[in-house]
N, C-alpha and C positions, 0 to 999 in steps of 0.2 A: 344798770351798767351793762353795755353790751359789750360781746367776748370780741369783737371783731372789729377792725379800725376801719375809720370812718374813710379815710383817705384813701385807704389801698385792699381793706375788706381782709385783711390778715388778721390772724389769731392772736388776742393780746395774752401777754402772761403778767401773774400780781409777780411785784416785788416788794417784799417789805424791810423799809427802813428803820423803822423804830417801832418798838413795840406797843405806844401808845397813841400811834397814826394810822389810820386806814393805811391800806398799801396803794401805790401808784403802780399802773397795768404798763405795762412796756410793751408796743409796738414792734418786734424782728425785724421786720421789714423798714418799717421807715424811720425806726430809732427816735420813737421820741412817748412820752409818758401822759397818762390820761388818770383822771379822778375819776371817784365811782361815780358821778354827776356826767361823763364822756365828754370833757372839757382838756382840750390840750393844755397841758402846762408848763412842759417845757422839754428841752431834747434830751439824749443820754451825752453826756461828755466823750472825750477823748483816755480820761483817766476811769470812770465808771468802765467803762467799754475794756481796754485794758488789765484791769481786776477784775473783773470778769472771766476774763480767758484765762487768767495766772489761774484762778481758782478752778477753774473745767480740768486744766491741765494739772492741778496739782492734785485733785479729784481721780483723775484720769490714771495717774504716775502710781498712788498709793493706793488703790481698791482692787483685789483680788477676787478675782470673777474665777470659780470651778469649775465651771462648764457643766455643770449640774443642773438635769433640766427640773424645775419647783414641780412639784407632784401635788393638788388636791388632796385634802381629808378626807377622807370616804364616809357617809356615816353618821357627820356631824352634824345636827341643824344648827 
């Protein structure tokens, strides 16, 4: 499986649907879903797309970031 789409050379990301399915690689760019075999299989909908963004945004609305910058363990192997 290559990370990068074949049509536009962009970064794919897994999505997983079900837990007893390989996950389908999503496309950004050109919105549409690849098996680990790099076989197009079909696009992202209008309503996937949609729940999507509710979900960044409701991600977004509810997580508390401290502005705290993460500091290394010193010391540990």
């Amino acid at each position: 499986m290559t990370l990068f789409c074949k049509q536009c050379n962009e970064r794919r990301l897994p999505i997983v649907f079900a837990k007893d399915k390989p996950p389908l690689w999503l496309c950004g760019k050109c919105e549409n879903f690849a098996d680990g075999v790099d076989t197009i299989i079909r696009e992202l909908t209008k309503e996937e797309k949609e729940d999507m963004e509710k979900k960044l945004n409701d991600f977004e609305n509810n997580t508390k970031l401290n502005g705290e910058k993460l500091k290394r363990r010193k010391g540990v192997n």
